[in-house]
C-alpha positions as CSV (number, residue, x, y, z in Angstrom):
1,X,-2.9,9.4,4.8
2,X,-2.1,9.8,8.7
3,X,1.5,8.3,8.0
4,X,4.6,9.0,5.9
5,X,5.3,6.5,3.6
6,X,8.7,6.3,2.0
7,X,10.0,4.1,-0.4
8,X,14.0,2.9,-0.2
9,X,16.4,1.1,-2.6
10,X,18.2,-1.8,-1.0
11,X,20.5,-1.7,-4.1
12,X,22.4,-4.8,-6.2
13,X,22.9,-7.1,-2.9
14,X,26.4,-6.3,-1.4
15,X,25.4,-5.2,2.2
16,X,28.5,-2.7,1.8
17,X,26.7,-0.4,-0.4
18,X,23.6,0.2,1.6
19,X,23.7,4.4,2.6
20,X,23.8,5.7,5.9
21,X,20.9,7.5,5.0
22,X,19.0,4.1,4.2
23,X,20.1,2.7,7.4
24,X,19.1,5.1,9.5
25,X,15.7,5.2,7.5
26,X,15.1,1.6,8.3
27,X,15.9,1.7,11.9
28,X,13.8,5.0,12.5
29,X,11.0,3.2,10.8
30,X,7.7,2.0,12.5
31,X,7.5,-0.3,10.2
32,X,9.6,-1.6,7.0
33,X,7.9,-3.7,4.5
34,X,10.4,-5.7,2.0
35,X,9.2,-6.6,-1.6
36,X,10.8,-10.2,-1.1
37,X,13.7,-11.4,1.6
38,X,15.2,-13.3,-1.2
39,X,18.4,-10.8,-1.3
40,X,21.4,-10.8,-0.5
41,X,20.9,-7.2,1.7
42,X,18.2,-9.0,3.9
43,X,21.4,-10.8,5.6
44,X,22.7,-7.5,6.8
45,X,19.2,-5.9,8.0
46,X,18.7,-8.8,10.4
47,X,22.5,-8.3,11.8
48,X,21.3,-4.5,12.3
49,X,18.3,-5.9,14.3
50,X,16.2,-4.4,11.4
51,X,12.8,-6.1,11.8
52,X,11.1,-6.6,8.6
53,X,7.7,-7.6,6.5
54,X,7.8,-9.1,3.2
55,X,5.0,-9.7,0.2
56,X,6.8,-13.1,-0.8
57,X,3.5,-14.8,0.0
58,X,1.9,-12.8,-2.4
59,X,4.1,-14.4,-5.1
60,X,2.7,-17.6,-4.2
61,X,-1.0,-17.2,-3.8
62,X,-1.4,-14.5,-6.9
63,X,-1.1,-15.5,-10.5
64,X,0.6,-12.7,-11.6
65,X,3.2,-10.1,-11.2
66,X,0.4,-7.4,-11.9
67,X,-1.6,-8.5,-9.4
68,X,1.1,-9.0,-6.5
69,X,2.4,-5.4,-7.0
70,X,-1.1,-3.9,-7.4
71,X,-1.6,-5.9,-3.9
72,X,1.0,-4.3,-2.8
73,X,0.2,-0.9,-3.4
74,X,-3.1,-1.9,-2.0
75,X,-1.8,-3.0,1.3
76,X,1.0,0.0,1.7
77,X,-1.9,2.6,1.2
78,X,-4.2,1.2,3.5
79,X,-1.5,0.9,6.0
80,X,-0.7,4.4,5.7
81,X,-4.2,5.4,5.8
82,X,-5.3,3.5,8.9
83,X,-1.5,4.4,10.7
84,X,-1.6,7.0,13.8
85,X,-0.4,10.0,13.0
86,X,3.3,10.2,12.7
87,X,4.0,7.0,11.8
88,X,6.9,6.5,9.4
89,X,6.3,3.4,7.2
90,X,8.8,2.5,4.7
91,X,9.2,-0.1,1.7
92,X,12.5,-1.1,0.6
93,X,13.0,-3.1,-2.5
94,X,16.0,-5.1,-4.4
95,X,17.9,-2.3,-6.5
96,X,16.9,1.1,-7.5
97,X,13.4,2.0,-6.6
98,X,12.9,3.7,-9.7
99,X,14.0,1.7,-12.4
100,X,11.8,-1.5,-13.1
101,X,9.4,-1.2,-9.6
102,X,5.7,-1.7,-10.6
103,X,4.7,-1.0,-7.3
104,X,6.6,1.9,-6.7
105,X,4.9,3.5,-10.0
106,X,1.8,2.4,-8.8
107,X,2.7,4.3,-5.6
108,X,3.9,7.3,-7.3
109,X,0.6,7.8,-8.8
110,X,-2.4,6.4,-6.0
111,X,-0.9,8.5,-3.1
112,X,-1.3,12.0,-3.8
113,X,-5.3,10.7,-4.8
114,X,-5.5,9.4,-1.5
């Protein structure tokens, strides 16, 4: 991969508890990719002038939740792959990126293949 991809918790939804640490992640960002925009955190990151993409259309035109967050992995690989040098991509999802994140697992194990 020619980028850095990192993956972010955006937590339970009060924009209060976001981290420093995540904020200035997201605005350092070339690019942030968001599982969905349905939450309550997505308010906050427009405020901050945070510009984000989602995968909610992958909800709709997939038949199931394997298949979104296998498309997802898919699509933040190549992304990274195809990226210049230096770029900094990240993907922040609802909660704790760790605890029921297909993708994110997903992630965990394709990267260090590719």
């Amino acid at each position: 991969m020619s980028a850095t991809l990192t993956v972010v918790g955006l937590g339970s939804g009060n924009p209060d508890r976001l981290t420093l640490g995540i904020i200035k992640k997201l605005k350092a960002a070339s690019v942030v990719y968001v599982r969905t925009q349905e939450h309550p955190v997505m308010a906050a990151l427009t405020e901050l002038e945070i510009a984000t993409q989602s995968f909610d259309g992958l909800y709709e035109t997939l038949s199931s939740f394997p298949e979104v967050y296998a498309a997802i992995t898919s699509k933040l690989i190549e992304e990274a792959r195809s990226a210049a040098d230096g770029t900094d991509i990240v993907y922040a999802v609802p909660g704790h990126p760790m605890v029921a994140e297909s993708a994110v697992s997903q992630l965990r194990q394709r990267c260090p293949e590719e």
